[in-house]
Chimera marker file (.cmm) of the C-alpha trace (Angstrom):
<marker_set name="trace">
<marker id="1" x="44.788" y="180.674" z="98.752" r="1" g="1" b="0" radius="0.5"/>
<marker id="2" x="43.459" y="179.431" z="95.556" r="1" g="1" b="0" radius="0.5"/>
<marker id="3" x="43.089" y="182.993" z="94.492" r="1" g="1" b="0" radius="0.5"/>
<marker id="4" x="46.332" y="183.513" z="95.022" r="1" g="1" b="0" radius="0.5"/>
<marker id="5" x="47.896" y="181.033" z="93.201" r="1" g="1" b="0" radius="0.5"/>
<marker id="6" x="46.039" y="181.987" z="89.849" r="1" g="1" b="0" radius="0.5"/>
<marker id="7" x="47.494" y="185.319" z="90.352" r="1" g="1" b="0" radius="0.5"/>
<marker id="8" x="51.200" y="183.490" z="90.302" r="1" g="1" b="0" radius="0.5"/>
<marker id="9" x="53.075" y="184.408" z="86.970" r="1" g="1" b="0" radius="0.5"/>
<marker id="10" x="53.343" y="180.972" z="85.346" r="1" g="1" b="0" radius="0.5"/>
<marker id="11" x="57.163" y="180.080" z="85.843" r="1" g="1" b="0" radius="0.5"/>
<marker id="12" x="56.724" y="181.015" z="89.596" r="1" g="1" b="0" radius="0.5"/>
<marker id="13" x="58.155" y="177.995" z="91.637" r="1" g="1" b="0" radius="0.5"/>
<marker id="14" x="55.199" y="176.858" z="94.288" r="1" g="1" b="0" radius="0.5"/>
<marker id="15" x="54.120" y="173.814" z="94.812" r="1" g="1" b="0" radius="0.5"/>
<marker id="16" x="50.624" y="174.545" z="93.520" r="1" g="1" b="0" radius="0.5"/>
<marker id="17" x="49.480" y="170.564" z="93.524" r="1" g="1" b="0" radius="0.5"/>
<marker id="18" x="49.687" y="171.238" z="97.436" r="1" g="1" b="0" radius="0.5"/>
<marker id="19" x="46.700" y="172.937" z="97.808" r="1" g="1" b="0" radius="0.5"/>
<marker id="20" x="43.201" y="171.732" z="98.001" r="1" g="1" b="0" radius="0.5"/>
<marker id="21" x="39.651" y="173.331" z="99.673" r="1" g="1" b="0" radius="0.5"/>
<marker id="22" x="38.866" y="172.986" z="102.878" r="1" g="1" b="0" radius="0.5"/>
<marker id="23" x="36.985" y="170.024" z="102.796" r="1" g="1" b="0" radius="0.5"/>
<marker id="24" x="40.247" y="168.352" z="101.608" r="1" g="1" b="0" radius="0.5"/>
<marker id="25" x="39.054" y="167.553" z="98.045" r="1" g="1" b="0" radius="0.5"/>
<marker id="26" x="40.772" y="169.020" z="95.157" r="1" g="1" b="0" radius="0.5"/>
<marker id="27" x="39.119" y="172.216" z="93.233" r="1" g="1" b="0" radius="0.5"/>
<marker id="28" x="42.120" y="172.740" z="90.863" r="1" g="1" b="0" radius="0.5"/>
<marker id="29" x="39.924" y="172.167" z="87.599" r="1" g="1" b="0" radius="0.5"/>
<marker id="30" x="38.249" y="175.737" z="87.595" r="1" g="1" b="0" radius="0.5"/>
<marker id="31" x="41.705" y="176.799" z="86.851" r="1" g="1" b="0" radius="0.5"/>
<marker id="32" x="42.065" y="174.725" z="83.779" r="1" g="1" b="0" radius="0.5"/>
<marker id="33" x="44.312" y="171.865" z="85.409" r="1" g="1" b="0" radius="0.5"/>
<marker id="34" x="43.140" y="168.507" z="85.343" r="1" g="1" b="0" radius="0.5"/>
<marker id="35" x="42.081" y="167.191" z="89.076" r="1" g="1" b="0" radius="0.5"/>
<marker id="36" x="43.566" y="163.806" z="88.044" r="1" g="1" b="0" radius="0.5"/>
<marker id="37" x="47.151" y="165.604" z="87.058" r="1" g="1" b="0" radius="0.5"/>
<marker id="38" x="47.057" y="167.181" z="91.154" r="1" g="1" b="0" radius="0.5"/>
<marker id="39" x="46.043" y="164.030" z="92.434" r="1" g="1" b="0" radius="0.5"/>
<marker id="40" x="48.912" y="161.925" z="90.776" r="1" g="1" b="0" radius="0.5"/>
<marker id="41" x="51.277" y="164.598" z="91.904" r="1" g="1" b="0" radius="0.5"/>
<marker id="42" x="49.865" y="164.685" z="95.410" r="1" g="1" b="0" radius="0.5"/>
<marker id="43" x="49.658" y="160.747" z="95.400" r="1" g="1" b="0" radius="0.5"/>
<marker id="44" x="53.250" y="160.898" z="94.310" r="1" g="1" b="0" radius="0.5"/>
<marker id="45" x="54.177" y="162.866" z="97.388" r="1" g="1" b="0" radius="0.5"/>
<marker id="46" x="52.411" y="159.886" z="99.368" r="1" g="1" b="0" radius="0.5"/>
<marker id="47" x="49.288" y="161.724" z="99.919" r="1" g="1" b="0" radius="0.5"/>
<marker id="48" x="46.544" y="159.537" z="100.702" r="1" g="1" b="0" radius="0.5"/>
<marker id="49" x="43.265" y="159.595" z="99.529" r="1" g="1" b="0" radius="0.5"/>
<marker id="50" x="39.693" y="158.068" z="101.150" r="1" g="1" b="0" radius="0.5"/>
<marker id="51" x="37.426" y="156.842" z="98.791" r="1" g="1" b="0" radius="0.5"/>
<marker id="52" x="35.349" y="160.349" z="98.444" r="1" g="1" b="0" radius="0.5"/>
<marker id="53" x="38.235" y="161.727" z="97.231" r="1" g="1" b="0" radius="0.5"/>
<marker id="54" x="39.114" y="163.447" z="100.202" r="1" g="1" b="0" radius="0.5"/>
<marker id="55" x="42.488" y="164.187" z="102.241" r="1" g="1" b="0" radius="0.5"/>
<marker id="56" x="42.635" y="163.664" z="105.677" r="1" g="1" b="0" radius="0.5"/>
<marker id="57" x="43.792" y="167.290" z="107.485" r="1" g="1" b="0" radius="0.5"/>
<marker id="58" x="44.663" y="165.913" z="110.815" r="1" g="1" b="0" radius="0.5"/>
<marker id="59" x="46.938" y="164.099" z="108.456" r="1" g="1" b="0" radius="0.5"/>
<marker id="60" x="48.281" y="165.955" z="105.794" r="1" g="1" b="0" radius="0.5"/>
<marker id="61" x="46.759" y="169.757" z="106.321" r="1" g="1" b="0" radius="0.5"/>
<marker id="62" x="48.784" y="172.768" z="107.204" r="1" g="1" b="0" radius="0.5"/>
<marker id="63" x="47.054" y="175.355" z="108.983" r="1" g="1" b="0" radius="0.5"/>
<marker id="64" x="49.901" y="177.742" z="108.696" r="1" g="1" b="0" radius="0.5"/>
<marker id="65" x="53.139" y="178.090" z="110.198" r="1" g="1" b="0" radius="0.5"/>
<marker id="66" x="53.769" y="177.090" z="113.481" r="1" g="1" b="0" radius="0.5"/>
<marker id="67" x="49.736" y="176.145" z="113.924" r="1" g="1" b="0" radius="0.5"/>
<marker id="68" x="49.522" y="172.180" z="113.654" r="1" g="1" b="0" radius="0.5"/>
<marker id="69" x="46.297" y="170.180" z="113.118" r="1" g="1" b="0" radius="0.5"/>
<marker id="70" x="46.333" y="168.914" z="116.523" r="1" g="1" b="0" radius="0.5"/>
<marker id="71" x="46.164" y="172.351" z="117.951" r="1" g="1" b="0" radius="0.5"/>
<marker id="72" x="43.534" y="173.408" z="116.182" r="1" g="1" b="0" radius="0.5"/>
<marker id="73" x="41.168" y="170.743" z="116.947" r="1" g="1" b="0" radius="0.5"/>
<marker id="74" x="41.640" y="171.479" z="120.583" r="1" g="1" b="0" radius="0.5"/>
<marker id="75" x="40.861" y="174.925" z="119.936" r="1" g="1" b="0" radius="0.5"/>
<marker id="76" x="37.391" y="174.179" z="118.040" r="1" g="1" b="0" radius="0.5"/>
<marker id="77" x="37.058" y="171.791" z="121.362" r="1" g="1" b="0" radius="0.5"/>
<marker id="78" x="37.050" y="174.640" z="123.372" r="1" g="1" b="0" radius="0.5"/>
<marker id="79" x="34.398" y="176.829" z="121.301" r="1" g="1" b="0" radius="0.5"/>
<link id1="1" id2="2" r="1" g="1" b="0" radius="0.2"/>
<link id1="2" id2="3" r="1" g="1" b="0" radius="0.2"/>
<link id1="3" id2="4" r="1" g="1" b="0" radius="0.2"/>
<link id1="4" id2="5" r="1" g="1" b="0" radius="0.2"/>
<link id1="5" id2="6" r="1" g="1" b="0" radius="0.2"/>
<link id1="6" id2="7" r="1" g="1" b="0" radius="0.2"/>
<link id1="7" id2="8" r="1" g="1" b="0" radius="0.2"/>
<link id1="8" id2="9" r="1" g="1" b="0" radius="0.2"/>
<link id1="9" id2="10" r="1" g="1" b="0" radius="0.2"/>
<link id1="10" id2="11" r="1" g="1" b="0" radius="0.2"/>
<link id1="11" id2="12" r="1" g="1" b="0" radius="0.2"/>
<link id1="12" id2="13" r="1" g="1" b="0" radius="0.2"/>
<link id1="13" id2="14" r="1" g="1" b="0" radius="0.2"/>
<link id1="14" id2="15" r="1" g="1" b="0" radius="0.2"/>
<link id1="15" id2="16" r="1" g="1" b="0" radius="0.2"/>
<link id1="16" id2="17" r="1" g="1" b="0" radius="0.2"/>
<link id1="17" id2="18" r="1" g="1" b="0" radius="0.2"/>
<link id1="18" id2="19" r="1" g="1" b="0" radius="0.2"/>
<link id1="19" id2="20" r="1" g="1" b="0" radius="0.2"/>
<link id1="20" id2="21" r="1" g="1" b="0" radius="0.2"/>
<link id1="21" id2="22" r="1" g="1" b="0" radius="0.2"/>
<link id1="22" id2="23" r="1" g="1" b="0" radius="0.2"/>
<link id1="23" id2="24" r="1" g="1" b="0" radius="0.2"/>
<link id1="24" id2="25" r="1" g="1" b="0" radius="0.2"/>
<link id1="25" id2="26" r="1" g="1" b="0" radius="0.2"/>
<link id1="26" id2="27" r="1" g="1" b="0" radius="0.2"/>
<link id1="27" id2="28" r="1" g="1" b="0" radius="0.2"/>
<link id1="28" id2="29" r="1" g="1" b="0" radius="0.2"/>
<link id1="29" id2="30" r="1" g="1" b="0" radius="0.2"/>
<link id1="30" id2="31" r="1" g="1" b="0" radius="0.2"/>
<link id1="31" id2="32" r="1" g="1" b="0" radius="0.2"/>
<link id1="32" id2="33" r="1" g="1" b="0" radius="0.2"/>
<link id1="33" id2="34" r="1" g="1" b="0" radius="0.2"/>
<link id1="34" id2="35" r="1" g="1" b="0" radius="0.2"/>
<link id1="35" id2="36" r="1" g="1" b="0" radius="0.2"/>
<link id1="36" id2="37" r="1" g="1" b="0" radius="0.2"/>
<link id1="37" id2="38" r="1" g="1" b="0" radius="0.2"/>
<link id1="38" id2="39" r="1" g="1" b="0" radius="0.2"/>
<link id1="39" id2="40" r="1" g="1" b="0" radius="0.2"/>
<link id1="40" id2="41" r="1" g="1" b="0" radius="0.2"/>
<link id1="41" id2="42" r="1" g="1" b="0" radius="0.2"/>
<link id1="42" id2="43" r="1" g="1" b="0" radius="0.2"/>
<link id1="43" id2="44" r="1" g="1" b="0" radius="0.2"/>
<link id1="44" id2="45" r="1" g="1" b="0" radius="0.2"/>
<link id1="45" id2="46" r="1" g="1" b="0" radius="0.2"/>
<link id1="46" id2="47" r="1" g="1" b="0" radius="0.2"/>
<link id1="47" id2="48" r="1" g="1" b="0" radius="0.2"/>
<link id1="48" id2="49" r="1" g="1" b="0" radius="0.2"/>
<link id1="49" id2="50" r="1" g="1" b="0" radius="0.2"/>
<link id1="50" id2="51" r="1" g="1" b="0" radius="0.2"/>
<link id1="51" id2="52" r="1" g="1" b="0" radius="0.2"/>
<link id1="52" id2="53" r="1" g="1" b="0" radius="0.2"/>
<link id1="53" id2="54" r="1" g="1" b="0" radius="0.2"/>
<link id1="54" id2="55" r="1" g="1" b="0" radius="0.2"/>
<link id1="55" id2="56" r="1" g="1" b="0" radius="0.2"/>
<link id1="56" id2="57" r="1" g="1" b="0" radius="0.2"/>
<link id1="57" id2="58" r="1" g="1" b="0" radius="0.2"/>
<link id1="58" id2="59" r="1" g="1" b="0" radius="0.2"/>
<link id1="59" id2="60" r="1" g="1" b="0" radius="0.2"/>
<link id1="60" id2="61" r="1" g="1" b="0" radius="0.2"/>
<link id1="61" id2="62" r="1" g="1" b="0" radius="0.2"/>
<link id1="62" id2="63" r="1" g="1" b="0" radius="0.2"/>
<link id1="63" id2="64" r="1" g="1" b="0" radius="0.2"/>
<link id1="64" id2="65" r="1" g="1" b="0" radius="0.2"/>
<link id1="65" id2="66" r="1" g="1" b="0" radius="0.2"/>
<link id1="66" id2="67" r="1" g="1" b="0" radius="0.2"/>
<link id1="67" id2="68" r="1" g="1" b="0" radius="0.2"/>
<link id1="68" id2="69" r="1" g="1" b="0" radius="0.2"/>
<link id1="69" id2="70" r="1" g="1" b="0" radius="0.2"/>
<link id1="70" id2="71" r="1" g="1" b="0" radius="0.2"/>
<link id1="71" id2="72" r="1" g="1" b="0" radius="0.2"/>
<link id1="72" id2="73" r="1" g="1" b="0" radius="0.2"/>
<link id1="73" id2="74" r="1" g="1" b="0" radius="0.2"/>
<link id1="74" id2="75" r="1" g="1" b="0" radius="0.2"/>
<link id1="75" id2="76" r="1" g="1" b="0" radius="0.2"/>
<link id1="76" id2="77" r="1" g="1" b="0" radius="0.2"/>
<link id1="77" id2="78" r="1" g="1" b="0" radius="0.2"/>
<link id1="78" id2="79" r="1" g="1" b="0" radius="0.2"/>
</marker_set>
């Protein structure tokens, strides 16, 4: 997803701030945006951080649409 948001032209209108790896830290900075600029936004959008840094995905993650965290964990149960 990353990739794909570096290939955005810059006045595209996504909510880039919104995405982070997938161990729910932030990874923004290889892109040449500050980490601390996408966590104030994030923060601002009442995004809550642990003290690693981290986001909580059972939380705040989005798996895609119509997927939800909870359904996902009972699938990785399952495995």
């Amino acid at each position: 997803m990353g990739w794909a948001l570096h290939a955005l032209p810059e006045d595209a209108d996504v909510p880039w701030q919104r995405i982070i790896n997938v161990h729910g830290e932030i990874s923004i900075g290889k892109v040449g945006i500050p980490p601390e600029l996408q966590r104030a936004l994030l923060e601002r959008e009442g995004v809550k951080f642990d003290l690693d840094g981290r986001v909580d995905f059972a939380r705040w993650g989005w798996l895609g649409p119509g997927i939800s965290a909870e359904a996902a964990t009972e699938v990785d149960q399952c495995d």
